[in-house]
N, CA, C and O atoms as CSV, one atom per row, in Angstrom:
chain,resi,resn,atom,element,x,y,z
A,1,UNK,N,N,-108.564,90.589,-0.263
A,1,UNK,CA,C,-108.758,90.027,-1.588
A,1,UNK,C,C,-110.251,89.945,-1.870
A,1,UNK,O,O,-111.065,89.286,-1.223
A,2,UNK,N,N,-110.539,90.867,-3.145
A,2,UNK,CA,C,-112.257,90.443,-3.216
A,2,UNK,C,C,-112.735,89.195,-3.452
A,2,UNK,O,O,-112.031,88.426,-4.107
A,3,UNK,N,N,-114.008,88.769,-2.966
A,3,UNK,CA,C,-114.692,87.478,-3.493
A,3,UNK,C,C,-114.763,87.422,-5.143
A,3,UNK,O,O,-114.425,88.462,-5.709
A,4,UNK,N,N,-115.121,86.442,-5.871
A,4,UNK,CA,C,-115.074,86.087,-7.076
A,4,UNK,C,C,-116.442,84.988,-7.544
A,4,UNK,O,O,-116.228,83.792,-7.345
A,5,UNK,N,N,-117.338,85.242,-7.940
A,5,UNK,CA,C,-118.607,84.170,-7.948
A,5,UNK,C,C,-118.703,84.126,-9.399
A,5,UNK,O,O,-118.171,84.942,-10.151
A,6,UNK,N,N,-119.443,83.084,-9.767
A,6,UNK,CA,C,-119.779,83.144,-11.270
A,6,UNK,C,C,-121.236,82.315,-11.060
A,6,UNK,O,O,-121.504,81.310,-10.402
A,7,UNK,N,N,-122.133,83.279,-12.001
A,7,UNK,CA,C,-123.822,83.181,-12.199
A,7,UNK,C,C,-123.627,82.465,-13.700
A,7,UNK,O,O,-122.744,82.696,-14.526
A,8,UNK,N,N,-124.922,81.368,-13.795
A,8,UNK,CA,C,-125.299,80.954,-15.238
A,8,UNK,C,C,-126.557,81.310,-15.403
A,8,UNK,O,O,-127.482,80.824,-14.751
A,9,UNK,N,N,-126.689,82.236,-16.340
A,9,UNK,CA,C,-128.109,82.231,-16.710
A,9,UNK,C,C,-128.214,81.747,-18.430
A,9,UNK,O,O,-127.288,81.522,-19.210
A,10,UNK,N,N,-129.793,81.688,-18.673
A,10,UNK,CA,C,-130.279,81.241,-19.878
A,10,UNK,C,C,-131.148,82.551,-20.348
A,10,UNK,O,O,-132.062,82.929,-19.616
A,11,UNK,N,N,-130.892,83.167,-21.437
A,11,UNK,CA,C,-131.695,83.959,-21.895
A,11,UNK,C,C,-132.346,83.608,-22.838
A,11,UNK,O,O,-131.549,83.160,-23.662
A,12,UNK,N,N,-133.703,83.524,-23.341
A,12,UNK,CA,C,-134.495,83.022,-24.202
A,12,UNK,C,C,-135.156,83.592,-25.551
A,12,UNK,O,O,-135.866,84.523,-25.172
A,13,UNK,N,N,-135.235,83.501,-26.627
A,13,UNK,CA,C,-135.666,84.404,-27.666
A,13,UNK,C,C,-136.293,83.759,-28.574
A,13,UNK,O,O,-135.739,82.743,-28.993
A,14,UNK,N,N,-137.345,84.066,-29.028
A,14,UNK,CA,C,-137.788,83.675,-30.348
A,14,UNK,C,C,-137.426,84.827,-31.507
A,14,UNK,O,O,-137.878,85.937,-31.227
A,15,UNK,N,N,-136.824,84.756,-32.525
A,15,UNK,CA,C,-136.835,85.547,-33.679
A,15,UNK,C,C,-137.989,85.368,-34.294
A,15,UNK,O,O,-138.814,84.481,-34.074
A,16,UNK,N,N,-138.050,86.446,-35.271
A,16,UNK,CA,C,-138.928,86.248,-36.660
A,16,UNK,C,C,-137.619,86.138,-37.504
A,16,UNK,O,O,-136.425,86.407,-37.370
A,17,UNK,N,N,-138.603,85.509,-38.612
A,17,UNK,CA,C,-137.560,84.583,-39.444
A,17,UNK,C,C,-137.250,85.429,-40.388
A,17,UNK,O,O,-136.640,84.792,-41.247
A,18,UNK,N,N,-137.364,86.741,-40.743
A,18,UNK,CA,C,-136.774,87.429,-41.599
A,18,UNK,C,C,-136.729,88.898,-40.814
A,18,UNK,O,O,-137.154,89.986,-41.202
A,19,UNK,N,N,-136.282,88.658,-39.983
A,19,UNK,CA,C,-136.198,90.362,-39.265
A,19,UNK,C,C,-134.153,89.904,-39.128
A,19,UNK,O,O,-133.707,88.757,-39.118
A,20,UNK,N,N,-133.523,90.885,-39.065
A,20,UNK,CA,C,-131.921,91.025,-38.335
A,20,UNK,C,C,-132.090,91.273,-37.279
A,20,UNK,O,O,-133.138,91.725,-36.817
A,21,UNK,N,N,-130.718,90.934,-36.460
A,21,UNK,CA,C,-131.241,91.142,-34.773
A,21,UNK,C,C,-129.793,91.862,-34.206
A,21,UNK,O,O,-128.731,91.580,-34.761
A,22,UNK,N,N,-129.831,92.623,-33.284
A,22,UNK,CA,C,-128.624,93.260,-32.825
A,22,UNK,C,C,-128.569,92.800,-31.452
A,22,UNK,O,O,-129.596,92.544,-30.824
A,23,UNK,N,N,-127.481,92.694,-30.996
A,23,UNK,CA,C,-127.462,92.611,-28.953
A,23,UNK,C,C,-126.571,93.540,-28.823
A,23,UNK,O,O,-125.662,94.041,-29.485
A,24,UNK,N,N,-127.137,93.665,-27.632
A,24,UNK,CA,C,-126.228,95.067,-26.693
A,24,UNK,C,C,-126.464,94.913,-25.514
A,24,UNK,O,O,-127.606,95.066,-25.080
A,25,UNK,N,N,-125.254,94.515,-24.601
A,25,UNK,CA,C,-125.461,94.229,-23.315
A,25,UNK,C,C,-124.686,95.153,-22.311
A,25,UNK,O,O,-123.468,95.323,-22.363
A,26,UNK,N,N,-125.533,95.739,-21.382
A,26,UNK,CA,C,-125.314,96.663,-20.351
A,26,UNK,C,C,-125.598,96.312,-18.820
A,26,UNK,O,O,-126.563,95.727,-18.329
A,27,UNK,N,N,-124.240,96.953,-18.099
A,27,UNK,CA,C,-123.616,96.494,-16.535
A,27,UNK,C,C,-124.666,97.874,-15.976
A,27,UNK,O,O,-124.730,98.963,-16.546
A,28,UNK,N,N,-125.446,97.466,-14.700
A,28,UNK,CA,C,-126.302,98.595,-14.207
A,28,UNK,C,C,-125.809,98.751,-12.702
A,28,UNK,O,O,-124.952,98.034,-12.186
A,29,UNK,N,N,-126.291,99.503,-12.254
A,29,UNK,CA,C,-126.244,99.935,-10.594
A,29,UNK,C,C,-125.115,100.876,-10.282
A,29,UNK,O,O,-124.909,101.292,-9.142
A,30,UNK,N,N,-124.223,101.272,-11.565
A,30,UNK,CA,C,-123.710,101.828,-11.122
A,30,UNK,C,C,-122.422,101.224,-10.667
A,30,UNK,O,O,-121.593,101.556,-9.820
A,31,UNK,N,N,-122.535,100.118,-11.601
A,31,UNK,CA,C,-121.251,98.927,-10.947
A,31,UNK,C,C,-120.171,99.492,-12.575
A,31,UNK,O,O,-120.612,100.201,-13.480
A,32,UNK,N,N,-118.918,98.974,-12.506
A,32,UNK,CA,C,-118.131,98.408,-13.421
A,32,UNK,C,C,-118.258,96.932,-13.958
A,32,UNK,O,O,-118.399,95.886,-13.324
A,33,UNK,N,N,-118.131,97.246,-15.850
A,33,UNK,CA,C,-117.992,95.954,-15.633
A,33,UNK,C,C,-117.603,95.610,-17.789
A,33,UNK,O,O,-117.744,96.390,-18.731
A,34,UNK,N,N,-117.152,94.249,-17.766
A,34,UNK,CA,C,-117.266,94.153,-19.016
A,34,UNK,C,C,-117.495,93.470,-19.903
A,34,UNK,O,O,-117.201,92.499,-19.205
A,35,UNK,N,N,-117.836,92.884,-21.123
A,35,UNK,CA,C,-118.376,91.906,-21.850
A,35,UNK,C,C,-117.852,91.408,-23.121
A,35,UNK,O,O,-117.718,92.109,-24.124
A,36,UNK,N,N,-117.534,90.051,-23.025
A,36,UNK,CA,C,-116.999,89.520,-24.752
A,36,UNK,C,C,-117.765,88.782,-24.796
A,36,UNK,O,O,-118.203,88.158,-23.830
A,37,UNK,N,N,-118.201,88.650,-26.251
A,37,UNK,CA,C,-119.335,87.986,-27.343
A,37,UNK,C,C,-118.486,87.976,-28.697
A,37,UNK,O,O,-117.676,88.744,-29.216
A,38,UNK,N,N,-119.139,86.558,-29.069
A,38,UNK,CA,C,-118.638,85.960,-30.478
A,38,UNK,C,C,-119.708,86.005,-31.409
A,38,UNK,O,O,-120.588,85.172,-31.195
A,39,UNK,N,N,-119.859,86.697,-32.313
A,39,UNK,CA,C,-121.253,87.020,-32.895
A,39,UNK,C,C,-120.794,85.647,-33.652
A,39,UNK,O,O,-119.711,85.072,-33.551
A,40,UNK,N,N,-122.299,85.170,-34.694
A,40,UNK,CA,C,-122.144,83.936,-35.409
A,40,UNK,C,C,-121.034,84.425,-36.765
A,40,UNK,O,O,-120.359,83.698,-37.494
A,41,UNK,N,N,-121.150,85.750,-36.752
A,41,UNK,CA,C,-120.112,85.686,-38.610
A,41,UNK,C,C,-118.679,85.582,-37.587
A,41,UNK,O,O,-117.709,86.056,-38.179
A,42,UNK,N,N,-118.432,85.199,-36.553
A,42,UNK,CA,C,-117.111,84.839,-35.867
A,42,UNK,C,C,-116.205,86.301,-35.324
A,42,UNK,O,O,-114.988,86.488,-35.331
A,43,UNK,N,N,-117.080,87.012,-34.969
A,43,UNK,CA,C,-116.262,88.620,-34.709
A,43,UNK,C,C,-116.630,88.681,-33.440
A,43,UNK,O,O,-117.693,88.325,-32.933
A,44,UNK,N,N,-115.304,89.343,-32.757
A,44,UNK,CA,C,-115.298,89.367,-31.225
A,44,UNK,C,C,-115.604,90.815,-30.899
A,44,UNK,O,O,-115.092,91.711,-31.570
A,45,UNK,N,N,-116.570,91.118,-29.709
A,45,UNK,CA,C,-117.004,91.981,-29.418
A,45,UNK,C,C,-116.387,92.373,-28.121
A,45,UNK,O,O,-116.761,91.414,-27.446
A,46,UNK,N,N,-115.897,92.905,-27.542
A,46,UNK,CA,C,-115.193,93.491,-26.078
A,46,UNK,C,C,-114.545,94.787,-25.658
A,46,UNK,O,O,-113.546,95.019,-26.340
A,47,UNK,N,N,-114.754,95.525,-24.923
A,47,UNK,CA,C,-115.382,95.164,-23.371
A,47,UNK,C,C,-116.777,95.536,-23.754
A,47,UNK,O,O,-117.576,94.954,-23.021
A,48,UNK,N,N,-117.462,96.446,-24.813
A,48,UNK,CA,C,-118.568,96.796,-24.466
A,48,UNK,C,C,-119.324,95.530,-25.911
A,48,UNK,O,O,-118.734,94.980,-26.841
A,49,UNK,N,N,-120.608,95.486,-25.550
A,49,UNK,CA,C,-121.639,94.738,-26.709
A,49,UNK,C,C,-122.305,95.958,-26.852
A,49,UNK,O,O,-123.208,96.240,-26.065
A,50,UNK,N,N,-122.027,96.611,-27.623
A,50,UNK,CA,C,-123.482,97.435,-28.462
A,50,UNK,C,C,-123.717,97.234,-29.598
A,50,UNK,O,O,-122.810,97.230,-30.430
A,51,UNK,N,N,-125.339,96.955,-30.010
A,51,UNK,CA,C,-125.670,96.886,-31.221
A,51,UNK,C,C,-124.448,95.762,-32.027
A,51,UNK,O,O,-123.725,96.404,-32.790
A,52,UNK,N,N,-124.186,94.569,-31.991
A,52,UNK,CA,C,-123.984,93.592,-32.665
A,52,UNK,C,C,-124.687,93.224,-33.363
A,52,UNK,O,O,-125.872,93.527,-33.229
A,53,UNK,N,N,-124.327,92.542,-34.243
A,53,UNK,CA,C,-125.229,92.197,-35.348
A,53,UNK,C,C,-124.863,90.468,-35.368
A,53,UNK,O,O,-123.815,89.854,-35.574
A,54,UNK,N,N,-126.128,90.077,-35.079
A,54,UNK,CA,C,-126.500,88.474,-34.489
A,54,UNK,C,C,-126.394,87.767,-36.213
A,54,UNK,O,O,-125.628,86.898,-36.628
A,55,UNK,N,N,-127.600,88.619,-37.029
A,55,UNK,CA,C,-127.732,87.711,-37.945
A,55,UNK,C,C,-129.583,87.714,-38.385
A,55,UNK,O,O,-130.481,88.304,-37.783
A,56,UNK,N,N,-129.675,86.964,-39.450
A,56,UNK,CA,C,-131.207,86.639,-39.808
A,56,UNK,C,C,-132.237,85.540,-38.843
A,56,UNK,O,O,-132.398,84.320,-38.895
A,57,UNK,N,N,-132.740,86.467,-38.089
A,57,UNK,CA,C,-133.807,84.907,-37.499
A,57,UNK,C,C,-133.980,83.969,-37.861
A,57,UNK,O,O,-133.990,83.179,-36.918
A,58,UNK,N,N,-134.237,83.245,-39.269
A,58,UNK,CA,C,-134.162,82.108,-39.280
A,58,UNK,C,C,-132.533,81.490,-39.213
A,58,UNK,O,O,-132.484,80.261,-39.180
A,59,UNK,N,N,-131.338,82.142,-39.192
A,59,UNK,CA,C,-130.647,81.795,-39.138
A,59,UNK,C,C,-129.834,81.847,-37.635
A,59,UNK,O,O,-128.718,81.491,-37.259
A,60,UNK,N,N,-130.559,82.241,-37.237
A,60,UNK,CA,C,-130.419,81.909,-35.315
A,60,UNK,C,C,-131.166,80.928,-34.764
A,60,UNK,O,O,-130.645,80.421,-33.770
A,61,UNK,N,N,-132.253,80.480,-35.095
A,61,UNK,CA,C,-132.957,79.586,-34.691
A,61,UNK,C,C,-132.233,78.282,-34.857
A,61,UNK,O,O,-131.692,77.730,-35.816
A,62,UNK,N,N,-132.489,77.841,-33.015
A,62,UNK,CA,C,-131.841,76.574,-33.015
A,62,UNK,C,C,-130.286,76.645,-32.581
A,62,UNK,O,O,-129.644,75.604,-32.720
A,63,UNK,N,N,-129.614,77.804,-32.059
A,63,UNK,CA,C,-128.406,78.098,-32.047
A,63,UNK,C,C,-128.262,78.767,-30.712
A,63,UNK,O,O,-128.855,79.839,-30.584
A,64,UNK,N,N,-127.552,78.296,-29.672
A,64,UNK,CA,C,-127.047,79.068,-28.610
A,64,UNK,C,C,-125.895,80.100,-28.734
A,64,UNK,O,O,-124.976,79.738,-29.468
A,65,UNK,N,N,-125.765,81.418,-28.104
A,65,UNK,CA,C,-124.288,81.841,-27.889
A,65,UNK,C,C,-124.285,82.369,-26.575
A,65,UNK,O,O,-125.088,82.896,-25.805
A,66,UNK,N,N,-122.616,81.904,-26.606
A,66,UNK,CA,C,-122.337,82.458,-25.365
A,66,UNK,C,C,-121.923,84.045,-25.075
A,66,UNK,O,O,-121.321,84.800,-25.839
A,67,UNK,N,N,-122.371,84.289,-23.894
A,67,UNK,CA,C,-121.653,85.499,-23.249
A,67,UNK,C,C,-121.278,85.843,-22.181
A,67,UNK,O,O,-121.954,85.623,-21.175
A,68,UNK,N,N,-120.375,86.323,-22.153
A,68,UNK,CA,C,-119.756,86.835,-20.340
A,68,UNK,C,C,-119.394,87.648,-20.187
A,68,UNK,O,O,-118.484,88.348,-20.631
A,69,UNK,N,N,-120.274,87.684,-19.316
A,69,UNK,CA,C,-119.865,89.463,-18.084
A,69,UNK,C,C,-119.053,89.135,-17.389
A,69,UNK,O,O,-119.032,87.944,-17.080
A,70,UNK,N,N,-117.919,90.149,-16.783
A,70,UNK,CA,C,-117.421,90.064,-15.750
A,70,UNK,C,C,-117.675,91.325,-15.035
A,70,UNK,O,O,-117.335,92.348,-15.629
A,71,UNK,N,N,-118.416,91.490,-13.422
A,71,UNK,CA,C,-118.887,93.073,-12.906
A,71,UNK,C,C,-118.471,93.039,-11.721
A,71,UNK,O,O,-118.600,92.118,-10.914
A,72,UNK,N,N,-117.696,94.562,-11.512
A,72,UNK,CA,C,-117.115,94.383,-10.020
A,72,UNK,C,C,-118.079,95.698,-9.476
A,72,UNK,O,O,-118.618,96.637,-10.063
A,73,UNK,N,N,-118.006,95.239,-7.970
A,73,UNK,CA,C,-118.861,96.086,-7.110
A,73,UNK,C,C,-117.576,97.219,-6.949
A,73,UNK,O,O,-116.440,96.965,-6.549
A,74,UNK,N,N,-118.055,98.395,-7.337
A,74,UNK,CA,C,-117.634,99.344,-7.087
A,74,UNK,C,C,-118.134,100.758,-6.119
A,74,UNK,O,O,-117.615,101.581,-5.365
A,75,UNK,N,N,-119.395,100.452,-6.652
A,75,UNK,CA,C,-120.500,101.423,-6.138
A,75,UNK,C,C,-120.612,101.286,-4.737
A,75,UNK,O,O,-121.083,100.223,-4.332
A,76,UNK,N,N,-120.171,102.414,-3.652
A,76,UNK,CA,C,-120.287,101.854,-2.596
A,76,UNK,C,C,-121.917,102.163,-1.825
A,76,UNK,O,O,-122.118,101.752,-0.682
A,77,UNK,N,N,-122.930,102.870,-2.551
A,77,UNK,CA,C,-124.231,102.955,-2.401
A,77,UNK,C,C,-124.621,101.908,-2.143
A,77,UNK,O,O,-125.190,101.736,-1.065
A,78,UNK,N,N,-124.399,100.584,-3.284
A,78,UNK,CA,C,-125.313,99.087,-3.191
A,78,UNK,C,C,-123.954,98.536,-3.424
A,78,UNK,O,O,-122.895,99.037,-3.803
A,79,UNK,N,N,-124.379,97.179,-3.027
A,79,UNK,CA,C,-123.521,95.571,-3.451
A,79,UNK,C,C,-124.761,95.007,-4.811
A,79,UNK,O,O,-124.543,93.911,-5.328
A,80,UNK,N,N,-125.939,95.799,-5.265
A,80,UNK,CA,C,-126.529,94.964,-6.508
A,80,UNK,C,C,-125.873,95.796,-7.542
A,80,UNK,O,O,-125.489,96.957,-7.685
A,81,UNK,N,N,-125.939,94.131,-8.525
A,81,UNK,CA,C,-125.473,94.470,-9.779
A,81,UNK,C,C,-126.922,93.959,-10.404
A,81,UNK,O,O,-127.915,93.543,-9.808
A,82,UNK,N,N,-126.679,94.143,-11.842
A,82,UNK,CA,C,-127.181,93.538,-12.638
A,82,UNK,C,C,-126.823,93.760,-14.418
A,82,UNK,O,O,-126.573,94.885,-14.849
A,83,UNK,N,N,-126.838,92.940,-15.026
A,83,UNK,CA,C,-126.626,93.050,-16.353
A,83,UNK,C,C,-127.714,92.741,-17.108
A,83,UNK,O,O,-128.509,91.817,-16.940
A,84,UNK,N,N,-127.686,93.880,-18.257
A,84,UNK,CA,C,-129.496,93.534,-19.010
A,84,UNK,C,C,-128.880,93.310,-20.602
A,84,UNK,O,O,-127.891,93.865,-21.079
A,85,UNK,N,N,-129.470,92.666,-21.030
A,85,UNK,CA,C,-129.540,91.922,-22.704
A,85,UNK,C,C,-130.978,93.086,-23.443
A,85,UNK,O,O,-131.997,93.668,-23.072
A,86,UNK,N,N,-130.191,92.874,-24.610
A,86,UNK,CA,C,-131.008,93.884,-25.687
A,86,UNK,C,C,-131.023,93.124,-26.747
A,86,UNK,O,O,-130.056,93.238,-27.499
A,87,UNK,N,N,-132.191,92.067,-27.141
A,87,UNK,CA,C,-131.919,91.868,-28.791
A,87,UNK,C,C,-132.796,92.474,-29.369
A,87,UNK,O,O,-133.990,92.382,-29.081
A,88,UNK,N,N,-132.282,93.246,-30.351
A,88,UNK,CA,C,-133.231,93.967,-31.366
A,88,UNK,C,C,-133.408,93.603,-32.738
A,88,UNK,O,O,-132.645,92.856,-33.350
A,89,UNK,N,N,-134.449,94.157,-33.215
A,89,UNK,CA,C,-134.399,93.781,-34.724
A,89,UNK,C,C,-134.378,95.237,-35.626
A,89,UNK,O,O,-134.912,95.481,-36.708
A,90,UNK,N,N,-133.315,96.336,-34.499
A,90,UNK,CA,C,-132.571,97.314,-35.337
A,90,UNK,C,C,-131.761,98.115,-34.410
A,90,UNK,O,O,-131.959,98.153,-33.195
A,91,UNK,N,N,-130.759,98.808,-35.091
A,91,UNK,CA,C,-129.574,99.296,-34.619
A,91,UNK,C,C,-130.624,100.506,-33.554
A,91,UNK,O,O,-131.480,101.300,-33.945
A,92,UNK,N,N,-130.076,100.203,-31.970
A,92,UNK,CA,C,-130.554,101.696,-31.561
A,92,UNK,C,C,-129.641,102.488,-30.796
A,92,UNK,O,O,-128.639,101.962,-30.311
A,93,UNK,N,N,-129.922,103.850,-30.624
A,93,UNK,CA,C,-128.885,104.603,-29.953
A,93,UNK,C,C,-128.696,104.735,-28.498
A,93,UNK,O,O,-129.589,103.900,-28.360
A,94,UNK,N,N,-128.414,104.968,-27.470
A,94,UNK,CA,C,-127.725,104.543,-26.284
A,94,UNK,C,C,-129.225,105.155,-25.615
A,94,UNK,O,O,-129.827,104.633,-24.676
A,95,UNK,N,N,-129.687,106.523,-26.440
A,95,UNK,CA,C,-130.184,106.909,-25.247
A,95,UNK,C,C,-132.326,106.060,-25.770
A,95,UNK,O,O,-133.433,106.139,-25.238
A,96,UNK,N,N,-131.753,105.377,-27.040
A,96,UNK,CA,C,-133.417,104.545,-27.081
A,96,UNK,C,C,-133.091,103.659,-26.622
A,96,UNK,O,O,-134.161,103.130,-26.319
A,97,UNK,N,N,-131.962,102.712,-26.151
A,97,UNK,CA,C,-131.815,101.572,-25.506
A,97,UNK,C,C,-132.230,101.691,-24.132
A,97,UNK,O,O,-132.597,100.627,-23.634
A,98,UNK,N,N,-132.281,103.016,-23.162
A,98,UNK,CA,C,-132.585,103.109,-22.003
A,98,UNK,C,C,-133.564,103.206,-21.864
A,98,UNK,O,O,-133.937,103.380,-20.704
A,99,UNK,N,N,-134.866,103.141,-23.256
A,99,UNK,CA,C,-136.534,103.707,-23.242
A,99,UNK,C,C,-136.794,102.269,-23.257
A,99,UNK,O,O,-137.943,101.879,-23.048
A,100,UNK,N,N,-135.701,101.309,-23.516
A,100,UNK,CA,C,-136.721,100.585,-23.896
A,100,UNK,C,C,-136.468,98.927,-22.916
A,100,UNK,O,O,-135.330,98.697,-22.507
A,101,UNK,N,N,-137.362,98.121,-22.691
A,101,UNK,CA,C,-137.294,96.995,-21.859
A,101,UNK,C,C,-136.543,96.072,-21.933
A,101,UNK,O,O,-136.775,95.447,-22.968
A,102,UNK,N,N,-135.541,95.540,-21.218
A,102,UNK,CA,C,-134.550,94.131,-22.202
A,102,UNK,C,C,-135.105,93.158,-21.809
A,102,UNK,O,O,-135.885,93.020,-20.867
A,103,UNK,N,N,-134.457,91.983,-23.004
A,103,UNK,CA,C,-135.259,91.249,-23.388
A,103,UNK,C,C,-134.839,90.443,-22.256
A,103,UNK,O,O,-135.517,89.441,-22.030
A,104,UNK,N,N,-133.808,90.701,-21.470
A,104,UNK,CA,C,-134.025,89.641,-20.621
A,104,UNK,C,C,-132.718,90.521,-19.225
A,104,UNK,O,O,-131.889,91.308,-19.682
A,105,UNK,N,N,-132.728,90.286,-17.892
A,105,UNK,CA,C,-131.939,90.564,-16.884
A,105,UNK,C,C,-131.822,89.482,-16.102
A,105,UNK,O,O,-132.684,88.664,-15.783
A,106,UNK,N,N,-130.181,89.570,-15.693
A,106,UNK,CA,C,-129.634,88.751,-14.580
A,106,UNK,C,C,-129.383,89.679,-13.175
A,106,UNK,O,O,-128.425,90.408,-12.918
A,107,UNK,N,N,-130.176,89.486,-12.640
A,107,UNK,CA,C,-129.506,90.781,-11.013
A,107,UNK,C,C,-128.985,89.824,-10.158
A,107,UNK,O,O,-129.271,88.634,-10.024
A,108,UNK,N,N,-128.007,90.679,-9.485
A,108,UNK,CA,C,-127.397,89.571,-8.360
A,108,UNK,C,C,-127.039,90.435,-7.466
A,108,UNK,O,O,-126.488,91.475,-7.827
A,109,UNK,N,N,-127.289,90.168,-6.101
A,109,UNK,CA,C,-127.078,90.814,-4.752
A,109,UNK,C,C,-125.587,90.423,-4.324
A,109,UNK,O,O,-125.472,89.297,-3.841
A,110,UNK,N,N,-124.371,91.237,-4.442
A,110,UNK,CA,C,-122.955,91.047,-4.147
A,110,UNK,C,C,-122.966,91.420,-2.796
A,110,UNK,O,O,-123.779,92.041,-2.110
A,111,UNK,N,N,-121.921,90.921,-2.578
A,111,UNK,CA,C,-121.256,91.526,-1.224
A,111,UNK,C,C,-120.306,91.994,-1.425
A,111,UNK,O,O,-119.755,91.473,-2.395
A,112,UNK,N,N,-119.371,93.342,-0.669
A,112,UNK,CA,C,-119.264,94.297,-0.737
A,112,UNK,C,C,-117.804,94.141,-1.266
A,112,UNK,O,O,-117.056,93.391,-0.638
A,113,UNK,N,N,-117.294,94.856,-2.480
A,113,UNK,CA,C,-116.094,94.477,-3.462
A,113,UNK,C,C,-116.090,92.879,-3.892
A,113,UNK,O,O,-114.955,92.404,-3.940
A,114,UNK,N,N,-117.040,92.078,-4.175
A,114,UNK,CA,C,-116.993,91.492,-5.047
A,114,UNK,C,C,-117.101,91.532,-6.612
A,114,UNK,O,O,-117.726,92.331,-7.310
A,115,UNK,N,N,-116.272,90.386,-7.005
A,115,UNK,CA,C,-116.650,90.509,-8.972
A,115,UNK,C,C,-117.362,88.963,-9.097
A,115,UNK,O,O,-117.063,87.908,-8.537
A,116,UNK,N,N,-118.596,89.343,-10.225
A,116,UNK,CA,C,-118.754,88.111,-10.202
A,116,UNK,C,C,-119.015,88.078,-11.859
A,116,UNK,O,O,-119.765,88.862,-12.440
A,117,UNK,N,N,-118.345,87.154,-12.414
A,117,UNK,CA,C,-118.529,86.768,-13.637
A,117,UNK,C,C,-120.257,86.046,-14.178
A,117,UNK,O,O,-120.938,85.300,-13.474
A,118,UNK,N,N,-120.556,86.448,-15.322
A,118,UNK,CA,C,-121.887,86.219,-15.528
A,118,UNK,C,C,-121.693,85.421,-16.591
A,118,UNK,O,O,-121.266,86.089,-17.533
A,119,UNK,N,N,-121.877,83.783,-16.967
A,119,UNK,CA,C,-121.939,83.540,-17.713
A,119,UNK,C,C,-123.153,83.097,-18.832
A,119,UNK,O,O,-123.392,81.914,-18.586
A,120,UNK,N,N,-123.864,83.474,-19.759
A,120,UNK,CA,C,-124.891,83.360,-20.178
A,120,UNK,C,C,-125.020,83.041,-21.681
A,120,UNK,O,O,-124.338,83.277,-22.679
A,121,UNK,N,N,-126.237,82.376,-21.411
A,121,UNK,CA,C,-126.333,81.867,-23.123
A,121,UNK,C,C,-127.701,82.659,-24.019
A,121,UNK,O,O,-128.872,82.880,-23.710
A,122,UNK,N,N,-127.179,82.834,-24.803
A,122,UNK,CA,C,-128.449,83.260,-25.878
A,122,UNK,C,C,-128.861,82.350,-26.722
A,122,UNK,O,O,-128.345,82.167,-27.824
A,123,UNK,N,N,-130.137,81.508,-26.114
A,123,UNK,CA,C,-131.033,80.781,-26.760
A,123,UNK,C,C,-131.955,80.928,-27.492
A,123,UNK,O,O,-132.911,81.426,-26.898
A,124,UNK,N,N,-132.252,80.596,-29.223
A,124,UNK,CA,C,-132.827,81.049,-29.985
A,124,UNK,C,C,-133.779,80.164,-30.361
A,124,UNK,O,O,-133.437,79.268,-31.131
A,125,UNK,N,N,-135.057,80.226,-29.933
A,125,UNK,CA,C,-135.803,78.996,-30.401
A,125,UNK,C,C,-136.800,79.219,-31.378
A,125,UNK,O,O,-137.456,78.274,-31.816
């Protein structure tokens, strides 16, 4: 029976107050894995987050959301996972999301066929 762990992280953001913002969150290493998000206009996003649409910076400010990964070690190369956050302030395509830095990563060192659920908040200050 695989292990089962669950991580909390805090991801942090300042908006500008008149830019739109998108998230798109991606499972790395080569692991499986998948993600539901409740954007603020109340629309459910799952298994994948690409390019969501958050909303107006000033209208995120001051507002947490949640999100959760769930990633199983599949890869039998490594036991690391990690999941990376993208907020943007425009829609991008899969292969400019890989040019470019996220705004924030959770890595976690598994042991071998574990899943570990990621639960995380998007903090907008």
């Amino acid at each position: 029976m695989p292990s089962v762990f669950t991580v909390h992280h805090d991801v942090d953001f300042t908006p500008d107050n008149t830019n739109d913002y998108f998230l798109s969150v991606l499972v790395g290493n080569g692991q499986s894995g998948s993600t539901t998000f409740k954007n603020p206009a109340g629309d459910f996003f799952s298994p994948d987050v690409f390019n969501v649409p958050l909303g107006q910076g000033r209208e995120l400010k001051g507002t947490s959301l949640p999100v959760v990964s769930v990633v199983m070690d599949i890869n039998p190369q490594t036991d690391n996972m990690i999941v990376s956050y993208y907020i943007t302030d425009t829609e991008v395509s899969e292969e400019e999301l890989e040019t470019l830095n996220p705004t924030d990563i959770v890595p976690f060192a598994a042991g071998a066929n574990q899943t570990i659920t990621f639960f995380s908040s998007l903090n907008f200050h």
